[in-house]
C-alpha positions as CSV (number, residue, x, y, z in Angstrom):
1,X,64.7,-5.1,3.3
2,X,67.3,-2.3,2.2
3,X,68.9,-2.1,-1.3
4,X,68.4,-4.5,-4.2
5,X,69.3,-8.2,-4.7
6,X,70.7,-9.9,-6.8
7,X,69.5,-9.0,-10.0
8,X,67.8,-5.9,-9.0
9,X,64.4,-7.6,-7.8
10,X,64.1,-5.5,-4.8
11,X,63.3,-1.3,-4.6
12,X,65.9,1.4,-3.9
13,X,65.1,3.0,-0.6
14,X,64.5,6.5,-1.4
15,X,63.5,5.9,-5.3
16,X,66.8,5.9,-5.9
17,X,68.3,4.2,-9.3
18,X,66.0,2.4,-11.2
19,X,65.8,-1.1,-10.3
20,X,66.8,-4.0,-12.8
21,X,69.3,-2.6,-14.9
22,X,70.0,-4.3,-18.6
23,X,71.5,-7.5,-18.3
24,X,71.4,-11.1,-17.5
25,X,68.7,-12.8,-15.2
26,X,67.5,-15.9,-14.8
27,X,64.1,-14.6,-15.7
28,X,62.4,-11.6,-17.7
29,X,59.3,-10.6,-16.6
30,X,57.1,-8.4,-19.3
31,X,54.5,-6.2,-17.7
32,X,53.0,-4.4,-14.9
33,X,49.4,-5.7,-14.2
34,X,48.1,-7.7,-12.1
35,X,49.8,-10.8,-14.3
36,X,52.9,-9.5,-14.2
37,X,52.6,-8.5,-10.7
38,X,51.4,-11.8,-9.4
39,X,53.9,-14.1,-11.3
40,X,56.5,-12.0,-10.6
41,X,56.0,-12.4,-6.8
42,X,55.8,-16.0,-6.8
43,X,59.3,-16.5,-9.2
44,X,61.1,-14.2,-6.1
45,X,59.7,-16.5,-3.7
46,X,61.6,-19.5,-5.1
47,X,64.7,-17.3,-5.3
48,X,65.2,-16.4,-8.7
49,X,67.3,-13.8,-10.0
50,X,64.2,-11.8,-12.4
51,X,63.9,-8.7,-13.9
52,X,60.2,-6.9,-14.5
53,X,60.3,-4.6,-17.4
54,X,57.2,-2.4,-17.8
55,X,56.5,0.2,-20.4
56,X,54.0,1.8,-18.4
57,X,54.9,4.5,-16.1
58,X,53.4,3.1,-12.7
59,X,51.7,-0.5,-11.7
60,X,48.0,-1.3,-12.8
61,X,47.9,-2.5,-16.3
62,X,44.9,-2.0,-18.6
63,X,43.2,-0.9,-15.0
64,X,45.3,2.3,-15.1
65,X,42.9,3.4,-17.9
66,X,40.1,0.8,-18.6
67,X,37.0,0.5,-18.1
68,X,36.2,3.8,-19.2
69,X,33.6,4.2,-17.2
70,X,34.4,3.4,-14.2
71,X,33.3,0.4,-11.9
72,X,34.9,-3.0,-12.8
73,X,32.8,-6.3,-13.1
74,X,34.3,-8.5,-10.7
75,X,33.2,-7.7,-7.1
76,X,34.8,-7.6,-3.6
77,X,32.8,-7.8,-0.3
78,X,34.6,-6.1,2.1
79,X,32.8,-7.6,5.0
80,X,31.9,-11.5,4.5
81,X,32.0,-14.4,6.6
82,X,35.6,-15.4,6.5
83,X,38.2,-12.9,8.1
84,X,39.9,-10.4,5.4
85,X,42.7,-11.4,4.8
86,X,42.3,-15.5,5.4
87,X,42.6,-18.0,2.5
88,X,38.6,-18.6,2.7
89,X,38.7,-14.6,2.3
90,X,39.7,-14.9,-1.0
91,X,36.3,-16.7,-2.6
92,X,35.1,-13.2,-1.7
93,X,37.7,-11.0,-3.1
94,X,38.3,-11.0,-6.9
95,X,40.7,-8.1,-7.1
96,X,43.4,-8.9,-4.7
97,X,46.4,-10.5,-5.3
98,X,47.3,-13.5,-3.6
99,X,50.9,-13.2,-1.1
100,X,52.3,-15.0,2.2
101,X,52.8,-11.8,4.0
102,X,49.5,-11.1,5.7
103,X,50.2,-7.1,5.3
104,X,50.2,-8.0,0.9
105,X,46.7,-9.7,1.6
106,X,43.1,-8.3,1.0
107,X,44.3,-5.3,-0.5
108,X,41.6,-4.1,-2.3
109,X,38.7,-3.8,0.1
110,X,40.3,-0.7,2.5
111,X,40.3,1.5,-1.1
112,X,37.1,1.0,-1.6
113,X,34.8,3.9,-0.6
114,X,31.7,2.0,0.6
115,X,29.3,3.0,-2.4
116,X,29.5,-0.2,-4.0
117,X,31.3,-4.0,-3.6
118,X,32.7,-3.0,-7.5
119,X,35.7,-1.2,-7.1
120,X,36.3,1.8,-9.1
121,X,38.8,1.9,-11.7
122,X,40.8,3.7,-9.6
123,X,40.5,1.8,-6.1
124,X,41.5,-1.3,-8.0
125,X,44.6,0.8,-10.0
126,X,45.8,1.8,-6.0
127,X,45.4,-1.9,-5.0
128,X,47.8,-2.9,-7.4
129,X,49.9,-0.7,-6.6
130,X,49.7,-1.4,-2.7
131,X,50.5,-4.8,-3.8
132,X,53.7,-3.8,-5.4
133,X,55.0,-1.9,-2.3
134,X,53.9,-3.8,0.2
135,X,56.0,-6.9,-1.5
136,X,58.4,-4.7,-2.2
137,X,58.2,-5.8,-5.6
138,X,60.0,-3.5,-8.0
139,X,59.4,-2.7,-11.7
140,X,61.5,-0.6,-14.6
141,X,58.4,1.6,-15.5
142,X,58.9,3.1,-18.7
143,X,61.1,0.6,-20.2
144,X,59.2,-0.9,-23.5
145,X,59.7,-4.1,-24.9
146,X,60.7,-3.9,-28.6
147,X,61.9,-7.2,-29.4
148,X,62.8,-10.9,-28.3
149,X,65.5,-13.5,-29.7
150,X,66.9,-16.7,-29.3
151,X,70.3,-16.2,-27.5
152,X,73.3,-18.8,-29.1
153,X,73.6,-21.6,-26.6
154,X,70.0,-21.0,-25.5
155,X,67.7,-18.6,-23.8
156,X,66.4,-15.6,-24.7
157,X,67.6,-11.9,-25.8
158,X,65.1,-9.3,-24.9
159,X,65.3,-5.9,-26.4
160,X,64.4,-2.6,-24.6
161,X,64.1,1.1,-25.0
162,X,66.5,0.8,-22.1
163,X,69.2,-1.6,-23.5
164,X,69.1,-5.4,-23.7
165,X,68.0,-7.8,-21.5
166,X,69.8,-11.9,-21.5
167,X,67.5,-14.4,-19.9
168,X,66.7,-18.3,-19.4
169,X,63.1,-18.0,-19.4
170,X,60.6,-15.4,-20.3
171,X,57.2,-14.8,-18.5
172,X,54.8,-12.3,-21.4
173,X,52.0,-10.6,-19.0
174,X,51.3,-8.0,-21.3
175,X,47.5,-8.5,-21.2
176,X,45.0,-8.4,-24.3
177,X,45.7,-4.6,-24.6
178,X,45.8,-4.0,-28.1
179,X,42.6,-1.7,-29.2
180,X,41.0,-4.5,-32.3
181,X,39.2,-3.1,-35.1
182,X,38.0,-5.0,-37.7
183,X,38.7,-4.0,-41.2
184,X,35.5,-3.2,-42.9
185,X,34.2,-0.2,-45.6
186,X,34.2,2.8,-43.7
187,X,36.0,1.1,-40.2
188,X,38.0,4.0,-40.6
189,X,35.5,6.5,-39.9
190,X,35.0,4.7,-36.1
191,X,36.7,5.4,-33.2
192,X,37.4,2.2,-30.8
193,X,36.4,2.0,-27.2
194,X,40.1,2.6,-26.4
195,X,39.7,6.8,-27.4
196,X,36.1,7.1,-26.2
197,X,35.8,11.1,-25.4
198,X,34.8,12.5,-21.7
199,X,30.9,11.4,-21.5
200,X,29.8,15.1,-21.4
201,X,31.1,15.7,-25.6
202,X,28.5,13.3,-26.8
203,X,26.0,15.6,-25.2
204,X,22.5,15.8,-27.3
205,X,24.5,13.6,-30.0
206,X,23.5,10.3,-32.0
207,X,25.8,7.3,-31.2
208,X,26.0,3.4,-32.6
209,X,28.3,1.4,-30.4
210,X,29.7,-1.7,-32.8
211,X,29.5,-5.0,-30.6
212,X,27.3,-5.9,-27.9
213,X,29.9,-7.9,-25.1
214,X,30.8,-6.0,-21.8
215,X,32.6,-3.1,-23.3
216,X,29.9,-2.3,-25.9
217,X,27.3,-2.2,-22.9
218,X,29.6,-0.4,-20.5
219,X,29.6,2.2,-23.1
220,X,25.8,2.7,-23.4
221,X,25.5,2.7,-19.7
222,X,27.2,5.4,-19.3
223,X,26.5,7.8,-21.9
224,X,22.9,7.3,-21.7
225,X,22.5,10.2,-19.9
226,X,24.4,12.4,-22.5
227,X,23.4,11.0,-26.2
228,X,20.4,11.7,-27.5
229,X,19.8,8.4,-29.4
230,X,21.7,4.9,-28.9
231,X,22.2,2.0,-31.1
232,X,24.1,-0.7,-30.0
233,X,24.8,-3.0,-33.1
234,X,26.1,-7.1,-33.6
235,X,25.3,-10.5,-35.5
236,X,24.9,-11.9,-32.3
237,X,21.8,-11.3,-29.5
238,X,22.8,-9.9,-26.7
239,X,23.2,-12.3,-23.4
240,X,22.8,-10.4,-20.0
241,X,23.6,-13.4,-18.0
242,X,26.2,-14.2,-15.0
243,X,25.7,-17.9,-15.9
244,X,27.0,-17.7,-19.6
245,X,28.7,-21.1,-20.8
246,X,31.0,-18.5,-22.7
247,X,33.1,-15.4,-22.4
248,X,30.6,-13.8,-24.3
249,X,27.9,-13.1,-22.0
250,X,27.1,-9.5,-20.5
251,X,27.3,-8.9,-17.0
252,X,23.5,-8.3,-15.6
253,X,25.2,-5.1,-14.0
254,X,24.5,-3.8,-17.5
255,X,21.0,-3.6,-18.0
256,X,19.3,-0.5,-18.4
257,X,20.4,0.0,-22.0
258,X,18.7,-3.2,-22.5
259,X,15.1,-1.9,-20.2
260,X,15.6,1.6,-22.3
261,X,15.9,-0.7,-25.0
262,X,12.5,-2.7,-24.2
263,X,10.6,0.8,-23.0
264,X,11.2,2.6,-26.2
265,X,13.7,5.1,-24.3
266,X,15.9,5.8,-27.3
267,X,18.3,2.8,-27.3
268,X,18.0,-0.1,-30.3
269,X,19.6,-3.6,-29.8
270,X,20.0,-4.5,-33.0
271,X,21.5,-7.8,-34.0
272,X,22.7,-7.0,-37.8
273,X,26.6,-6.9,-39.5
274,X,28.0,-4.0,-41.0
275,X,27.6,-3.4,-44.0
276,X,29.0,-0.2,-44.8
277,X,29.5,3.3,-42.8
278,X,30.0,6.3,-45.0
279,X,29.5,10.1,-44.6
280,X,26.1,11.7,-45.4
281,X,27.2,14.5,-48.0
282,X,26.3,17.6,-46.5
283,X,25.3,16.5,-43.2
284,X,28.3,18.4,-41.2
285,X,30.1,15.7,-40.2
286,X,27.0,13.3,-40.1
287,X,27.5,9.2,-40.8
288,X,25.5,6.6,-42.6
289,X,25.6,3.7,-41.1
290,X,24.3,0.7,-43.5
291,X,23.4,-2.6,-42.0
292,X,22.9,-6.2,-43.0
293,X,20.0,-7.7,-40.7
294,X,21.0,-10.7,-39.0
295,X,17.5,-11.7,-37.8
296,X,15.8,-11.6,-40.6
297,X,14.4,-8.6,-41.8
298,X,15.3,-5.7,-44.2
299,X,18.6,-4.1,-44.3
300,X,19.0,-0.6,-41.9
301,X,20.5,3.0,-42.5
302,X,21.3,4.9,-39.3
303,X,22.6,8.0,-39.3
304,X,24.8,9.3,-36.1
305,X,27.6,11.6,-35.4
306,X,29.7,9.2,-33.5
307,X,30.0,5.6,-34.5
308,X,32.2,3.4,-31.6
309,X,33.7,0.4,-32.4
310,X,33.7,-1.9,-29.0
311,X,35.0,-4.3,-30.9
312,X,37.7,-5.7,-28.5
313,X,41.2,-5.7,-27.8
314,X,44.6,-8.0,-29.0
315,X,47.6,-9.3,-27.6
316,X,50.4,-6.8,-28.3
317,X,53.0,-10.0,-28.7
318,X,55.4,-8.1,-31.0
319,X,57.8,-10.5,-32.8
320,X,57.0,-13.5,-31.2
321,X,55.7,-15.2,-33.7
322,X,59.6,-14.8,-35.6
323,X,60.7,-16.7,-32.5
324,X,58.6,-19.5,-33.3
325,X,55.8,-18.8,-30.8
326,X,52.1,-20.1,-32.7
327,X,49.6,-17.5,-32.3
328,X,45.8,-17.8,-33.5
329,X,42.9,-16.8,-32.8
330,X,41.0,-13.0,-33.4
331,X,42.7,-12.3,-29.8
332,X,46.2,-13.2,-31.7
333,X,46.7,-15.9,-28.1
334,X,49.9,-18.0,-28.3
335,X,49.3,-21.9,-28.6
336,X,50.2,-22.9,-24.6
337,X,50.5,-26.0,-22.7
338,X,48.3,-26.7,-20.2
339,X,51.3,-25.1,-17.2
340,X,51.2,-22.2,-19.8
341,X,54.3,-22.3,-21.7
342,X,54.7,-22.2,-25.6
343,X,53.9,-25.2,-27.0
344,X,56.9,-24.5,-29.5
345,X,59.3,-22.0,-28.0
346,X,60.0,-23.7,-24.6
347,X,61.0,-21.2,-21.6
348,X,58.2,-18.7,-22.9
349,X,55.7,-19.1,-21.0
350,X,52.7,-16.5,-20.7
351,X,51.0,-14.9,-17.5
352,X,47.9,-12.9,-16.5
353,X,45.1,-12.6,-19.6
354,X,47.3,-14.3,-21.7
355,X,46.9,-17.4,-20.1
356,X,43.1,-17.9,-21.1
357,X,44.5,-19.7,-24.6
358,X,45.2,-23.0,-21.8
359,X,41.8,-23.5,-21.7
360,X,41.7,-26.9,-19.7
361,X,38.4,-28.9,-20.2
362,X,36.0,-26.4,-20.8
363,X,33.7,-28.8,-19.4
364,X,30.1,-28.8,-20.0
365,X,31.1,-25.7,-22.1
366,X,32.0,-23.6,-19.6
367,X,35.3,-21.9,-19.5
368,X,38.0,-20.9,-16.8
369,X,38.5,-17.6,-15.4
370,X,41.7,-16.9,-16.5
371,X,41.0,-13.9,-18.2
372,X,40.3,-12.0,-15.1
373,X,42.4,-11.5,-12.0
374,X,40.2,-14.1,-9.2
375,X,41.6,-16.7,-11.9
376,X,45.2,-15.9,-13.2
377,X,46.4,-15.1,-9.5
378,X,46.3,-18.7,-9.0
379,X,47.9,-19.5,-12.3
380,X,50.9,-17.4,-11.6
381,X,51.6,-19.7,-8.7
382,X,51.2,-22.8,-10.6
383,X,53.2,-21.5,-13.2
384,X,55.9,-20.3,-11.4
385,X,56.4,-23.7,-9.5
386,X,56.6,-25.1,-12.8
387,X,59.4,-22.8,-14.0
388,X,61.4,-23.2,-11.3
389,X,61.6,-26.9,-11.0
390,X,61.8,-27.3,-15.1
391,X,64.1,-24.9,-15.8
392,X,66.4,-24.2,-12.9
393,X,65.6,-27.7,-10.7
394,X,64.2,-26.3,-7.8
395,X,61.7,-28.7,-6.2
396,X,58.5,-28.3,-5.2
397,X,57.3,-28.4,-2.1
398,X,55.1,-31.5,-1.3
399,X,54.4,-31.1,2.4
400,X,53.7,-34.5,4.1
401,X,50.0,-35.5,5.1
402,X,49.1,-37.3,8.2
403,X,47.0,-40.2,7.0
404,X,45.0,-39.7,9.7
405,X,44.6,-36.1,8.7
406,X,43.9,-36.6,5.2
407,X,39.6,-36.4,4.9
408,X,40.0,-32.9,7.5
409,X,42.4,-31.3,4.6
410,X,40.0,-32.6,1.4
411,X,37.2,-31.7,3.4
412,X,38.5,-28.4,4.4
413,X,39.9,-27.5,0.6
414,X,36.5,-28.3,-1.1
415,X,34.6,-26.3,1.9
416,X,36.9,-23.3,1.4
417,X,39.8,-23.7,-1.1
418,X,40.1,-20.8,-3.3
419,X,41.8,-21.7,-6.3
420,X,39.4,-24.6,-6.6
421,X,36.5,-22.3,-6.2
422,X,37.6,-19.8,-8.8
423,X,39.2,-21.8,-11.4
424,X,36.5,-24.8,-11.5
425,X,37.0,-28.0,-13.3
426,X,40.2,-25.8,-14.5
427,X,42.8,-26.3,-11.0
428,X,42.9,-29.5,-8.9
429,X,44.3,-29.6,-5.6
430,X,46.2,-33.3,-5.7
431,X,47.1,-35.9,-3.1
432,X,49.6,-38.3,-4.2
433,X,50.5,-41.5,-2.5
434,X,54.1,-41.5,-3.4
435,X,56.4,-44.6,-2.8
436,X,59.0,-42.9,-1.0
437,X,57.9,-39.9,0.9
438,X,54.5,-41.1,1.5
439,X,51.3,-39.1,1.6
440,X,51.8,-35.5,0.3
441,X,50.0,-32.5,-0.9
442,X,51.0,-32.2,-4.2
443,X,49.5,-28.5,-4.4
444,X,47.2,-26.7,-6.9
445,X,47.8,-28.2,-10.2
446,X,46.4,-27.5,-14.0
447,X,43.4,-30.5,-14.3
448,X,44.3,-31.5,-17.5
449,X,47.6,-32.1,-16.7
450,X,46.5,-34.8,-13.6
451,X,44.3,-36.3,-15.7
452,X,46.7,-36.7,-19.4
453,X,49.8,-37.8,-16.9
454,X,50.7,-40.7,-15.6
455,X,52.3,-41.5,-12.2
456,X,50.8,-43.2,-8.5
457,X,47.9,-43.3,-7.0
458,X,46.6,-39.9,-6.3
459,X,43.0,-37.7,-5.7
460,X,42.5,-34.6,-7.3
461,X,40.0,-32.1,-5.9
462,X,37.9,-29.9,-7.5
463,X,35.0,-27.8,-7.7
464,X,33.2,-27.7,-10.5
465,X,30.0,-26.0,-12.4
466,X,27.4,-27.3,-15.5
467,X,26.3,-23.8,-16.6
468,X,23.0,-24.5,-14.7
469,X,23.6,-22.5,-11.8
470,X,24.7,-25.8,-10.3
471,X,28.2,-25.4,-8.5
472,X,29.2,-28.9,-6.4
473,X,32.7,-31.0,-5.6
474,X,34.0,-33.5,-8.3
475,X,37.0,-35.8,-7.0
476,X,38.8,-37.3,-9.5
477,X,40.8,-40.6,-8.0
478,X,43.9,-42.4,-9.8
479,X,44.4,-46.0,-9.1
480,X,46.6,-48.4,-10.7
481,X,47.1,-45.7,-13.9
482,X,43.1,-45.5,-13.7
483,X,41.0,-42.6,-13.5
484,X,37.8,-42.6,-12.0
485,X,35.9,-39.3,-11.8
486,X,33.4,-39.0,-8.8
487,X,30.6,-36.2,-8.6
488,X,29.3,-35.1,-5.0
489,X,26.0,-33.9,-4.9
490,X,25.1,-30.0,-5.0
491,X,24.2,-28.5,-2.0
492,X,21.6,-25.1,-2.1
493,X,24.2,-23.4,0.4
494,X,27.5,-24.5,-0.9
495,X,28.3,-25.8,2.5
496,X,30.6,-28.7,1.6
497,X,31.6,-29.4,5.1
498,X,29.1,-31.7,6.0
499,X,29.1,-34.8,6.9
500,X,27.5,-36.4,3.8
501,X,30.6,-34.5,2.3
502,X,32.5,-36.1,4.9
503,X,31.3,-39.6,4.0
504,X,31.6,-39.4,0.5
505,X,35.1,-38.2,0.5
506,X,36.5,-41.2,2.8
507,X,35.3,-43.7,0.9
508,X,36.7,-42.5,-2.2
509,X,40.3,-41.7,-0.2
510,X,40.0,-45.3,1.4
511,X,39.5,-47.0,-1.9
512,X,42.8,-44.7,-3.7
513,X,45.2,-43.9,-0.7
514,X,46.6,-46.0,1.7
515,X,46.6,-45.6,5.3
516,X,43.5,-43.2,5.6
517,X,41.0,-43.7,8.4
């Protein structure tokens, strides 16, 4: 493909002018991570006419800079059962994003250097960009969003340190990137995880690291080997779990502060709110650290020369809230319906990170994945499927189902779909008997919006999880407006292709859709 389209979606050969110059578009994209990335992709697919602003200088995101130290948490094997680069592939692979092309496919595992299935901040910044030139998929770099309002007649007027931008719809991927540090007496004297020094300055030096998630933890790992005493400090115990019911847990990759903790070597857990943090007079530089016990006992002083705060990050959503947009919560999330669209500004809809405020069922308290990449990749297709059709009326595509097909494809999707697998109890992956066309896959669909909506007989697959380590099928079945839910038993090897699979499935798909065998 030479030149650019319509709209300036594709590259310049050559680096020549910069792609999608100020004007009007169908659609504005806002950001260069993988959310922005992903989305992006799938509103070309359909044809639209898009432009993908990005005040960053190159693709990646938070992941050009973050996590400080290093390795990420989410994994990729590079060898595993399923072919790289196959749609069974991708239970396996949680940094890639998702494309048609098989050359855009599996992109992360050839970066990596064979030390560890975590990429490296770095392998997984080069996979994004891989993405993006593989697809073809340009981005104005360096072109900051400053503003957004409502355009006379409807749409959107988005300004930029590059001029203004007319649109129809926006898509906001601009991640939960804003460093978040809570006001408190002395806050002022922390520094946030977001302008952590090079390892080796805290060399032989006292540290307390505010909050005990992934961040605070990441922290300690790596500068155990340079401070000289660690505290990491929070009202809430620490969980080093992979089965947490919420996003709170930390990743068991992060345990030797905890064993240096337990063996007396120089790090304190210590669940307790701040108080105060104030310099010692005289102490060159030195702080006091006052703390309110959470666990019952007496209040604490520490004294340290460097006090972080891993207190988390915001969404940078500028004005939006003057448009109308509702945003709550400490991680300032916009209020979203469950295809992740305002809930008061229709046509902005929100991509990536941002769309963990749809949080779909939550059932049995656990919560969907789309805070990381292995979750919002599949999203973005949703999404922009829903854009399309809503706002520009293009359809769908519901490919047609041989009846006589139709247990092979629900077998095969609960065996080895991905975006059941990654977003349980969260996506479904729907079957509708409709009255005119017949049988047809319906595609990958938000749950909650199967289950709140009425319409013909259908099945909705998914694959779902009760914080027990237990990780087995659900089928949910609409008959007559009803809808039924049906568990499938757990299975120690996750193999849901057997035949008791098999078996289970036809009777419900005999019972709910006509003409299956």
């Amino acid at each position: 493909m030479e030149g650019l389209t319509d709209g300036g979606v594709m590259a310049t050969p050559g680096g020549g002018d910069r792609p999608s110059p100020p004007g009007a578009y169908q659609v504005v994209v806002i950001g260069s991570g993988p959310g922005g990335l992903q989305v992006a992709y799938w509103l070309r697919r359909h044809g639209l006419r898009l432009a993908v602003l990005s005040g960053d200088p190159s693709p990646g995101g938070m992941f050009r800079r973050w996590p400080f130290f290093q390795r990420l948490l989410s994994w990729t094997k590079p060898h595993a059962l399923p072919p790289r680069g196959s749609r069974a592939y991708e239970r396996f692979d949680w940094n890639s994003l998702v494309a048609d092309e098989a050359h855009a496919r599996a992109r992360q595992a050839p970066l990596m250097d064979g030390t560890s299935e975590f990429p490296a901040r770095a392998e997984m910044e080069a996979n994004l960009a891989a993405f993006a030139r593989e697809t073809e998929l340009a981005v104005r770099y360096d072109c900051r969003w400053e503003s957004t309002r409502a355009r006379d007649g409807g749409g959107f007027i988005v300004e930029t340190s590059d001029g203004i931008y007319e649109a129809d719809a926006v898509v906001v991927a601009v991640g939960v990137a804003e460093p978040y540090t809570p006001p408190g007496n002395g806050m002022d004297l922390t520094h946030h995880y977001a302008q952590v020094r090079p390892p080796e300055s805290y060399a032989g030096r006292r540290v307390v690291i505010l909050g005990k998630q992934n961040s605070g933890f990441e922290l300690a790992n790596g500068l155990l080997p340079w401070a000289c005493s660690l505290a990491l400090v929070s009202p809430s115990a620490a969980k080093l779990s992979v089965q947490t019911r919420t996003l709170g847990g930390v990743r068991a990759r992060y345990v030797q502060p905890y064993e240096d903790h337990v063996l007396g070597g120089g790090v304190s857990l210590l669940d307790a709110a701040i108080d105060r943090i104030e310099r010692v007079e005289g102490g060159d530089g030195t702080l006091a650290v006052h703390l309110r016990r959470t666990d019952g006992g007496g209040d604490l002083r520490l004294e340290a020369e460097d006090v972080i705060s891993a207190t988390g990050f915001t969404a940078p959503l500028r004005d939006l809230a003057d448009l109308g947009v509702v945003i709550s919560g400490r991680s300032r999330l916009a209020q979203l319906t469950a295809w992740w669209e305002s809930t008061t500004v229709p046509g902005v809809w929100f991509a990536g990170t941002l769309g963990q405020a749809a949080k779909g069922l939550e059932k049995h308290g656990v919560p969907a994945n789309s805070g990381a990449v292995h979750g919002a990749r599949y999203n973005a297709r949703a999404l922009a499927e829903r854009l399309a059709e809503t706002q520009f009326g293009i359809p769908r595509e519901r490919p047609s189902i041989d009846p006589a097909g139709a247990i092979d494809f629900i077998v095969r999707e609960l065996a080895e779909g991905p975006e059941l697998w990654h977003q349980r109890a969260y996506l479904t992956r729907i079957l509708t008997a409709d009255p005119e066309a017949g049988l047809v896959d319906d595609g990958v669909q938000p749950l909650t919006h199967f289950l709140d909506t009425a319409g013909p007989d259908a099945m909705g697959l998914t694959i779902e999880a009760d914080g027990s380590g237990a990780i087995y099928p659900v089928v949910y079945s609409r008959r007559d407006g009803q809808v039924t839910e049906h568990r499938l038993d757990a299975d120690p090897l996750l193999r849901y292709d057997t035949d008791v699979v098999r078996q289970a499935v036809t009777t419900i798909a005999r019972e709910t859709l006509p003409g299956v065998a």
